[in-house]
C-alpha positions as CSV (number, residue, x, y, z in Angstrom):
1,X,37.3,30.0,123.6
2,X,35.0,27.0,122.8
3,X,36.1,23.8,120.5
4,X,33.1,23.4,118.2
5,X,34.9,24.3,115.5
6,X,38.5,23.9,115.7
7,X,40.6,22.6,112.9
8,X,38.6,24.2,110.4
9,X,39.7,26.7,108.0
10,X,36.5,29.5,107.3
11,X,35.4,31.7,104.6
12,X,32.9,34.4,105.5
13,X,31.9,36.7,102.8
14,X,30.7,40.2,103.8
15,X,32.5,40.1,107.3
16,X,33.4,44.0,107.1
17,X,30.0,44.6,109.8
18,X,26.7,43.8,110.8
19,X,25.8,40.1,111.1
20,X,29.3,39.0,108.7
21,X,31.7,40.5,111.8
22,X,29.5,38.2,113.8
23,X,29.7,35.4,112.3
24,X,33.4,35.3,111.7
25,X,34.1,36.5,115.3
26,X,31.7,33.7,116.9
27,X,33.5,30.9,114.4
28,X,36.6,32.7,115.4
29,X,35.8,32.3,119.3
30,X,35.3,28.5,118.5
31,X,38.3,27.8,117.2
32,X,38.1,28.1,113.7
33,X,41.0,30.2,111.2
34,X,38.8,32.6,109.8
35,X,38.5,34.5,106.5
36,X,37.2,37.7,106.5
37,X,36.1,38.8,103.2
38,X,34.1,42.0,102.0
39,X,34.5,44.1,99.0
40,X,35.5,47.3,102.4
41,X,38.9,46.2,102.7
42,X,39.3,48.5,105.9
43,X,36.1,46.7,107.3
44,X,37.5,43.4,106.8
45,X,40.6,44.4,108.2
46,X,39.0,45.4,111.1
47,X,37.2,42.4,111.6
48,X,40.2,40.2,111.4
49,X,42.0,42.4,113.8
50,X,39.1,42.4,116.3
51,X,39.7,38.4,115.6
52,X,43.0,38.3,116.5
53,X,42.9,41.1,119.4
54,X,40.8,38.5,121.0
55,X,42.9,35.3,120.8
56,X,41.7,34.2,117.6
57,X,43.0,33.5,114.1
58,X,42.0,35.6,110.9
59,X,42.7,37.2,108.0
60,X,41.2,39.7,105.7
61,X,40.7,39.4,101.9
62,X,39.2,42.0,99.7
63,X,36.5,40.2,97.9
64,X,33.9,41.2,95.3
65,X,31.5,38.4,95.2
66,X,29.7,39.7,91.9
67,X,33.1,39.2,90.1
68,X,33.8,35.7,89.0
69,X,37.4,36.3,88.4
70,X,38.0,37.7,91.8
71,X,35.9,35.3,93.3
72,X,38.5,32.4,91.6
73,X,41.4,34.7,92.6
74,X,40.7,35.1,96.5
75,X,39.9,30.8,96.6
76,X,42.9,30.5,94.7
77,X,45.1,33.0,97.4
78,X,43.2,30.9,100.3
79,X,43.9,27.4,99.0
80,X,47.4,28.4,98.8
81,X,48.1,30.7,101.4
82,X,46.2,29.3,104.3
83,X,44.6,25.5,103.0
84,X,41.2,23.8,102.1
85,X,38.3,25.5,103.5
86,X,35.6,23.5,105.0
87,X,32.8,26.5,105.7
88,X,31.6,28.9,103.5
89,X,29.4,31.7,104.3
90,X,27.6,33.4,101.7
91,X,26.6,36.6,103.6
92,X,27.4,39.7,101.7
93,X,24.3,41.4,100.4
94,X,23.0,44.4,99.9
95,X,19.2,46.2,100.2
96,X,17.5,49.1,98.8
97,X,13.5,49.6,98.8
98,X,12.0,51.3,96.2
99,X,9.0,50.4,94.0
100,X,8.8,49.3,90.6
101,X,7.8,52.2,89.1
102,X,10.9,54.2,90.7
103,X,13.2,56.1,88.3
104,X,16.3,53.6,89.4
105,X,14.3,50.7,89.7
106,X,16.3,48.8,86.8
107,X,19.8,49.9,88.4
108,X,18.2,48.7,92.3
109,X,17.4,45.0,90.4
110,X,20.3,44.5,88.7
111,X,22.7,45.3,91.8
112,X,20.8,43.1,94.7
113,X,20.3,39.8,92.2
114,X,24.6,40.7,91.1
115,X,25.1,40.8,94.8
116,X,22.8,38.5,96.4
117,X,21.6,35.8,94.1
118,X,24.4,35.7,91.8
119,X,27.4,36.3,94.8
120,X,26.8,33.2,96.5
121,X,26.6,31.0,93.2
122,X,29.9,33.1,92.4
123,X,31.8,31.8,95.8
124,X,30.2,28.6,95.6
125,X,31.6,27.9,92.4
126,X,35.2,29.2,93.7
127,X,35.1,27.2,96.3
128,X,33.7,24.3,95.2
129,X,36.6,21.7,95.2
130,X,37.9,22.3,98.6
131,X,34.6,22.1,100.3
132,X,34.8,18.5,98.3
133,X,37.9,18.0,99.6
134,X,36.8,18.2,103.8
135,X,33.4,17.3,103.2
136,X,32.6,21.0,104.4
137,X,29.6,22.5,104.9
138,X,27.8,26.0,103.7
139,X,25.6,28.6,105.1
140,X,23.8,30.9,103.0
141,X,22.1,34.0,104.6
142,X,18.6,34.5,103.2
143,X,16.3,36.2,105.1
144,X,12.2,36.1,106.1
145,X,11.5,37.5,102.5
146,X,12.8,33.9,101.3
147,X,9.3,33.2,102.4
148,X,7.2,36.8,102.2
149,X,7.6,40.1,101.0
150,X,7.2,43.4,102.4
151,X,6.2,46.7,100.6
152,X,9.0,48.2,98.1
153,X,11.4,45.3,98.0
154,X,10.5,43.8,95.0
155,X,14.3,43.2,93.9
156,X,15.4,42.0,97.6
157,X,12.7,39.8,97.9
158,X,13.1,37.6,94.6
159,X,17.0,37.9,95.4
160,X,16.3,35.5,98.9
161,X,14.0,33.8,97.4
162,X,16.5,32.8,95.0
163,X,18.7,32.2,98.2
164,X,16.2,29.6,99.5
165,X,16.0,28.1,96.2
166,X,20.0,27.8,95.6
167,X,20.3,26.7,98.9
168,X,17.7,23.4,98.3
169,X,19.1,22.9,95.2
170,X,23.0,22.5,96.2
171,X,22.1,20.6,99.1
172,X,20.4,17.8,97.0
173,X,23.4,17.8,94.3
174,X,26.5,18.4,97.2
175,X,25.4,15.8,99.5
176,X,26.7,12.9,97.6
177,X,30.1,14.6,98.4
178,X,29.5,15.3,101.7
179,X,28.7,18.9,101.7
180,X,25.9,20.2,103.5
181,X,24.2,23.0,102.7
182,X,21.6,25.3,105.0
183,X,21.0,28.9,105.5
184,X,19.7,31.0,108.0
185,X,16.5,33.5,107.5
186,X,17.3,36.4,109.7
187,X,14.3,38.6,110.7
188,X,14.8,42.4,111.5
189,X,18.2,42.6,113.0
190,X,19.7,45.5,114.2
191,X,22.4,46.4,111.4
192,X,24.6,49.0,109.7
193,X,22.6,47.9,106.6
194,X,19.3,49.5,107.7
195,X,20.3,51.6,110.7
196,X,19.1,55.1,108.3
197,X,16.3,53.1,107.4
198,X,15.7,52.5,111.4
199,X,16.4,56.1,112.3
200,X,14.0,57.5,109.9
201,X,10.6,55.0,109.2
202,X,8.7,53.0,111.6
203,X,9.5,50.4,110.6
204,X,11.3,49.0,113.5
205,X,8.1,49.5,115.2
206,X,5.7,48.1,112.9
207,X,7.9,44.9,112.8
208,X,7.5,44.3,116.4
209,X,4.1,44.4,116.4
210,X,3.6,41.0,114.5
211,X,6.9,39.6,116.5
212,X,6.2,37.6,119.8
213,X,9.7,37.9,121.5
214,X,8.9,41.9,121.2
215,X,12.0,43.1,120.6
216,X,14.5,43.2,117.6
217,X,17.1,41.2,116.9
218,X,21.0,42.0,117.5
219,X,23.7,40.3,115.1
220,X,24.6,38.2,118.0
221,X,21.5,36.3,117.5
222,X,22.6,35.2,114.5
223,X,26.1,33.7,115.2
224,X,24.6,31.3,117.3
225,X,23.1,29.4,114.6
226,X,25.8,30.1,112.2
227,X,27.8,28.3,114.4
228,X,25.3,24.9,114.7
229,X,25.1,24.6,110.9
230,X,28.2,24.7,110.8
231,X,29.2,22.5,113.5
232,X,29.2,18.8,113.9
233,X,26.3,19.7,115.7
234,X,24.3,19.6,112.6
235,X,25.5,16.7,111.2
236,X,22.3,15.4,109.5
237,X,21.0,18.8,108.7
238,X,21.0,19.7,105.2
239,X,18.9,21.6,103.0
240,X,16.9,23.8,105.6
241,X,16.6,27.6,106.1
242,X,16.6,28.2,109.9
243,X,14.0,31.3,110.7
244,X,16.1,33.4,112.8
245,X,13.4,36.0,113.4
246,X,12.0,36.1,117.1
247,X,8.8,34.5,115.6
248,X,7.9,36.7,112.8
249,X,6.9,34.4,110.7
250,X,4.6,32.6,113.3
251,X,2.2,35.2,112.1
């Protein structure tokens, strides 16, 4: 067990799988309390008791980061149950690829912006005061297509866009309190969230054509800099989205 971050208390917000799970385990394994929260209350729980199978300290909240109340509720249950938080991590988020012109095209939009533009504003805002309070610090998980965007993902890509921009914009109004605010720009990661899209395209493929490490990424890879922004580590960082993409974007 490492020490980066012990005595901290946090959140991580779509920790039921995938890149979440490995966030809160690797803040786990440096000493941190972790908070496990996904709207899969059985994949939370899971998470927290891989956490605490392992030595660490977590516990699992159901959390539905589109709905304000909720989102007030859980901070609420947190502040009292457990203390101040001093990291946030705005990671739930959702995908679906379909063009404009599809059929469900109105229902795709409306569900990724709820989810991932308007979730981490939603957990933000619940969370605001204690982050104040320790001076914390908050990662926000965009993704390439905060800078590009890739055929049929018209919805997802203004949704991390909107991630890059939120994340800019709370660094410049937090860090008179202290709070610094970064995110992280995974590339094509290996994930429960596009494994049938894996299995069935090329797309896999196709993205390792234009990546110079050759080979896709595993949610591993992005704990590692989860843990940096949100360590001492990074003291002077704010306002950045750290491309997490084996090169991608080199292109």
């Amino acid at each position: 067990m490492g020490t980066l971050l012990s005595g901290h208390i946090a959140v991580v917000t779509g920790a039921a799988s995938g890149i979440g799970r490995a966030i809160a385990r690797g803040y786990a394994d440096e000493g941190a309390r972790v908070v496990a929260a996904d709207v899969n209350a059985q994949g939370a729980a899971q998470t927290a008791a891989m956490i605490d199978e392992a030595g660490g300290n977590a516990r699992a909240m159901t959390l539905d980061v589109t709905d304000r109340a909720n989102c007030a509720a859980v901070a609420a249950e947190v502040a009292r149950d457990i203390g101040p938080i001093s990291i946030l991590v705005n990671n739930a988020g959702i995908v679906r690829r379909n063009p404009i012109s599809a059929p469900d095209a109105d229902a795709d939009w409306d569900a990724i912006i709820a989810v991932n533009t308007n979730g981490p504003y939603n957990v933000t805002r619940a969370f605001l005061e204690p982050l104040k309070a320790t001076k914390g610090r908050i990662v926000n998980i965009g993704s390439i297509q905060s800078h590009i965007h890739t055929m049929n993902a018209a919805a997802y890509t203004v949704s991390k866009h909107g991630v890059l921009g939120f994340t800019r914009a709370m660094a410049a109004e937090l860090g008179p309190d202290g709070i610094r605010v970064n995110a992280i720009g995974p590339g094509l990661i290996r994930t429960p969230l596009n494994a049938q899209n894996r299995a069935n395209t090329d797309m896999e493929a196709r993205f390792m054509l234009t990546t110079p490490l050759g080979r896709p990424g595993e949610v591993e890879d992005i704990a590692g800099p989860a843990i940096f922004l949100a360590s001492d580590l990074s003291a002077y960082v704010t306002g950045v989205l750290i491309a997490v993409d084996g090169g991608f974007l080199t292109r």
